[in-house]
C-alpha positions in Angstrom: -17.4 3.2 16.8 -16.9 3.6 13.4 -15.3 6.7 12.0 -13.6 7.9 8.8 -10.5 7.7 11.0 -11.0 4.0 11.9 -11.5 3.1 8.1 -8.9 4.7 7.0 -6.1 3.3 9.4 -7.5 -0.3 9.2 -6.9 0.3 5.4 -3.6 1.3 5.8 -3.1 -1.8 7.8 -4.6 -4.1 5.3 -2.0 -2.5 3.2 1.0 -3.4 5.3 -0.6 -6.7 5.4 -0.9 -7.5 1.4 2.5 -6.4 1.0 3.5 -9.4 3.3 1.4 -11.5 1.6 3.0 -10.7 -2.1 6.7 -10.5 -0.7 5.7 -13.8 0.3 5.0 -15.0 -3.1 7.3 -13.3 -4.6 10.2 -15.1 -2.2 9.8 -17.7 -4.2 11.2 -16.1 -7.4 15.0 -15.9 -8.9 15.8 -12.6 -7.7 16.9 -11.7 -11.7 13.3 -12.6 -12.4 11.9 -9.8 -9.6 14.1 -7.1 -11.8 13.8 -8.6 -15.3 11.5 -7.1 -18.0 7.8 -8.4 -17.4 5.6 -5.9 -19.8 4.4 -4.3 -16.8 3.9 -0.4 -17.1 6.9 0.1 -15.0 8.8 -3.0 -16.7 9.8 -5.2 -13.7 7.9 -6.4 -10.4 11.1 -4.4 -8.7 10.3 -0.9 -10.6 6.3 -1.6 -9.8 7.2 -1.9 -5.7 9.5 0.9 -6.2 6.4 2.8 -7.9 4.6 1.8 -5.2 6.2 3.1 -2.5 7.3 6.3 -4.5 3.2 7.3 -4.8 3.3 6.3 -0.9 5.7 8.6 0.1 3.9 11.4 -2.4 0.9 11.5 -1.1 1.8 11.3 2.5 3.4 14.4 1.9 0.8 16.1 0.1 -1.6 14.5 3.0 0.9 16.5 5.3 0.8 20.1 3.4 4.3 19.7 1.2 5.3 18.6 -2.1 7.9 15.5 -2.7 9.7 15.6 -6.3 10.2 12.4 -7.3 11.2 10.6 -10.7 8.8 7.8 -11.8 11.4 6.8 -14.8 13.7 5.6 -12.4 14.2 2.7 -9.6 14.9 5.3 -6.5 15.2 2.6 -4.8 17.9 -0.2 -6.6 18.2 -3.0 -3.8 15.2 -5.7 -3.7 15.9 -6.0 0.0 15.7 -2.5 0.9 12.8 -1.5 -1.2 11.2 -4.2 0.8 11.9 -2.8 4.2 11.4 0.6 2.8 7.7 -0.1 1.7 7.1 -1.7 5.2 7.9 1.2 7.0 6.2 3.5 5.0 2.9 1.6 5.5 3.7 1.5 9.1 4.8 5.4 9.1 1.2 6.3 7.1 -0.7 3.9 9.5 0.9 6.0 12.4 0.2 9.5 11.1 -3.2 8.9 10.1 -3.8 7.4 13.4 -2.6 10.7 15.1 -5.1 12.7 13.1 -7.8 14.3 14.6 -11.2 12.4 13.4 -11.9 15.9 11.0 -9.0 15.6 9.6 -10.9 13.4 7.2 -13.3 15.8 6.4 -11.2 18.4 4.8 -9.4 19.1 1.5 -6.0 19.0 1.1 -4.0 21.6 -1.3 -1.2 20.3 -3.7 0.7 20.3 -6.9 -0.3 17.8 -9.3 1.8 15.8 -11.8 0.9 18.3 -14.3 2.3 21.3 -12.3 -1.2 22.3 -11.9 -2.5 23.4 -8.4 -5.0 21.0 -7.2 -7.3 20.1 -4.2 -8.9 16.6 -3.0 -10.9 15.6 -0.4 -8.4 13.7 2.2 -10.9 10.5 2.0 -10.4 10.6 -1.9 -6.7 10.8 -1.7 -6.6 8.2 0.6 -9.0 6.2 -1.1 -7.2 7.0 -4.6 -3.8 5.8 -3.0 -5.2 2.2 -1.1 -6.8 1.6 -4.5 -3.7 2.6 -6.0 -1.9 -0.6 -4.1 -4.0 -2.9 -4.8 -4.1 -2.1 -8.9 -0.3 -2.6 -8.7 -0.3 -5.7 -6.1 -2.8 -7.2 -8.7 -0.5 -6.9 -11.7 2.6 -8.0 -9.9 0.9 -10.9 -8.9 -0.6 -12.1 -12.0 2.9 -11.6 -13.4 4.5 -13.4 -10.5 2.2 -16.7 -10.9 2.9 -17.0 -14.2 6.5 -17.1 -13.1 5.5 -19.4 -11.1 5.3 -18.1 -8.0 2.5 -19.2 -5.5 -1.0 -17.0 -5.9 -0.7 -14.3 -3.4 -4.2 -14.2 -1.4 -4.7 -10.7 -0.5 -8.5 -10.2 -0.4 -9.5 -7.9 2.3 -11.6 -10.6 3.6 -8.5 -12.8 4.1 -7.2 -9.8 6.4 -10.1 -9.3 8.4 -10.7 -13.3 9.1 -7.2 -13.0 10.0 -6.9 -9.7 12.4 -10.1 -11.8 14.3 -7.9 -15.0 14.2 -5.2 -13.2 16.1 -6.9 -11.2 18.2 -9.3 -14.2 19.5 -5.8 -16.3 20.0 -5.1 -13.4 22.5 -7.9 -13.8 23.8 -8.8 -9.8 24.0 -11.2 -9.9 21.4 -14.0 -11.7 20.7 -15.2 -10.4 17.0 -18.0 -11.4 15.0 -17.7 -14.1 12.4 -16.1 -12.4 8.9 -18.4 -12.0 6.4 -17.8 -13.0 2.9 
């Protein structure tokens, strides 16, 4: 059955899973390349995944009814390797948590400080919505910047996820889903 719920941890998912699929790509680069000036708004691809994981972390908590301090200026997080692992467990950790949420969860507003200082409230979908598309803006510039250093495209369409999900799941034999659309 579908369910606010459902969406929203299958998106969280799909983000864990276009990580992979850049870090992949992304393998293939000098690792003074990964942290080297590129013109992107945070500078480097490293700074962008730091970003990344630093909005992760900020709106789980906000999802969660507290407030995290952080400092976009700066890498918080200075080795490649790390950040890496880092951003893979806190995919996994918010995939977890929303999983645990009661399905009404969904339907209610969350309370927070915004960047501005300013007290602010969102609907839980927009937030989450706001932070998946939030990914995927800054997968999309790193990989443009990464294939032009010529790193391999990264293919992260969401239809590339689901046609894989159904790939593995018919392998196992404990699924048998209906042909991907797209």
């Amino acid at each position: 059955m579908y369910s606010w719920k459902s969406h929203y941890v299958v998106q969280a998912d799909y983000q864990h899973w276009a990580n992979e699929v850049l870090f992949t790509s992304l393998d293939y680069l000098q690792p003074d390349l990964v942290g080297s000036d590129q013109g992107l708004f945070f500078n480097s691809i490293h700074h962008t995944v730091d970003h990344i994981l630093m909005v992760s972390q900020s709106w789980l908590a906000r999802l969660q009814g507290d407030n995290l301090a952080v400092n976009y200026k700066i890498i918080n997080n200075p080795d490649w390797r790390e950040l890496k692992i880092a951003l893979r467990r806190e995919t996994r950790k918010l995939q977890s948590w929303l999983n645990d949420q009661s399905p009404d969860f969904f339907d209610t507003q969350i309370e927070f400080t915004g960047g501005d200082g300013k007290p602010r409230n969102m609907w839980v979908r927009d937030a989450l919505t706001h932070l998946f598309t939030h990914y995927a803006h800054h997968r999309g510039q790193i990989s443009a910047v990464a294939t032009r250093l010529g790193a391999p495209c990264p293919e992260m369409d969401f239809v590339l996820y689901k046609r894989e999900m159904e790939r593995l799941l018919n392998e196992t034999g404990r699924h048998q889903a209906p042909p991907a659309g797209g």
